[in-house]
C-alpha positions in Angstrom: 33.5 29.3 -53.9 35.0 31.5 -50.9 34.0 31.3 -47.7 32.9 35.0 -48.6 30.3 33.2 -51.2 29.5 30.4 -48.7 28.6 32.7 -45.7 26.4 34.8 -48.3 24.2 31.6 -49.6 24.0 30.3 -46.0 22.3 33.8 -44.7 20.3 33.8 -48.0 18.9 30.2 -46.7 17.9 31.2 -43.1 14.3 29.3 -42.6 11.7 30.9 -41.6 11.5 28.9 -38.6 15.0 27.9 -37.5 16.1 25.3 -35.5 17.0 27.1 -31.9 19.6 24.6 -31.2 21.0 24.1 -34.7 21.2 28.1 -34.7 22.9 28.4 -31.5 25.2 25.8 -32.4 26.2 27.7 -35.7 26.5 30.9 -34.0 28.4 29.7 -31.6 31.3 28.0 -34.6 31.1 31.5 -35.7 32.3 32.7 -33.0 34.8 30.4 -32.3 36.2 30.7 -35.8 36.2 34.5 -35.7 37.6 34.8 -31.9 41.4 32.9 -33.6 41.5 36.1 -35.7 42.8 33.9 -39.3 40.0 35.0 -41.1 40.4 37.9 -43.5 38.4 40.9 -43.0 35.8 40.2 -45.7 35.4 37.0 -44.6 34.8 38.4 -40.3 32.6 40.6 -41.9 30.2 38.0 -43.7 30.6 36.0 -40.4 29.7 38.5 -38.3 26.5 39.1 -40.6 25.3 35.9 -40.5 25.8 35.6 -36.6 23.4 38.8 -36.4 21.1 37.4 -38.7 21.6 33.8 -36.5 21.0 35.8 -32.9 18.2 37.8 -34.1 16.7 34.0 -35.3 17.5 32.8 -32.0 16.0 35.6 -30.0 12.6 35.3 -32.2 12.3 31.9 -30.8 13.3 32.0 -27.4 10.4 35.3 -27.4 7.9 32.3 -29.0 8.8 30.0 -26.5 8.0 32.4 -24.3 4.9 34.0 -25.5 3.7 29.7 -25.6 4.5 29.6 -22.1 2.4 32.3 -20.6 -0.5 31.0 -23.4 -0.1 28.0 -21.5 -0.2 29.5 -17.9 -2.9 31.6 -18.4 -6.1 30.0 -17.3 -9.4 32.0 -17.2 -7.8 34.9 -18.1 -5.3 35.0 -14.7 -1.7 33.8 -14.8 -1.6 30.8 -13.2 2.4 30.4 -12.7 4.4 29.4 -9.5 8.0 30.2 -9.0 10.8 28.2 -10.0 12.7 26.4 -7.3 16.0 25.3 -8.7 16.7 22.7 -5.7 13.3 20.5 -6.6 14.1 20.5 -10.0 
């Protein structure tokens, strides 16, 4: 099987619900792997693919997270948030 093939079958298996940090992780290997420039140019472009599909994965659950967040802010229909202070974190 080439990578080609491999990279195909892995994008074809995406969950529905990925794992953010398992995502990130393999987007980030792609990355690595495509920034030494050894791969072949059908084999960047089925790594870049999957990294787009990856990053799109990624931002979908970083936009849940947040939607969850301000669900759990909002009490009787009024934000109820305070700033974040870095230093008393």
């Amino acid at each position: 099987m080439t990578n080609y093939s491999k990279i195909q079958a892995m994008a074809k298996k995406l969950p529905e619900n990925p794992d953010f940090e398992k995502s990130l992780k393999e987007l980030e290997s792609l990355v690595d792997k495509m920034e030494q420039g050894d791969l072949s140019l059908e084999d960047s472009l089925s790594h870049f693919e999957r990294g787009v599909q990856l990053s799109r994965a990624c931002q979908q659950a970083l936009k849940s997270a947040e939607q969850k967040v301000a669900i759990l802010t909002n009490k009787d229909g009024q934000e109820n948030t305070t700033p974040f202070d870095s230093e008393s974190a």
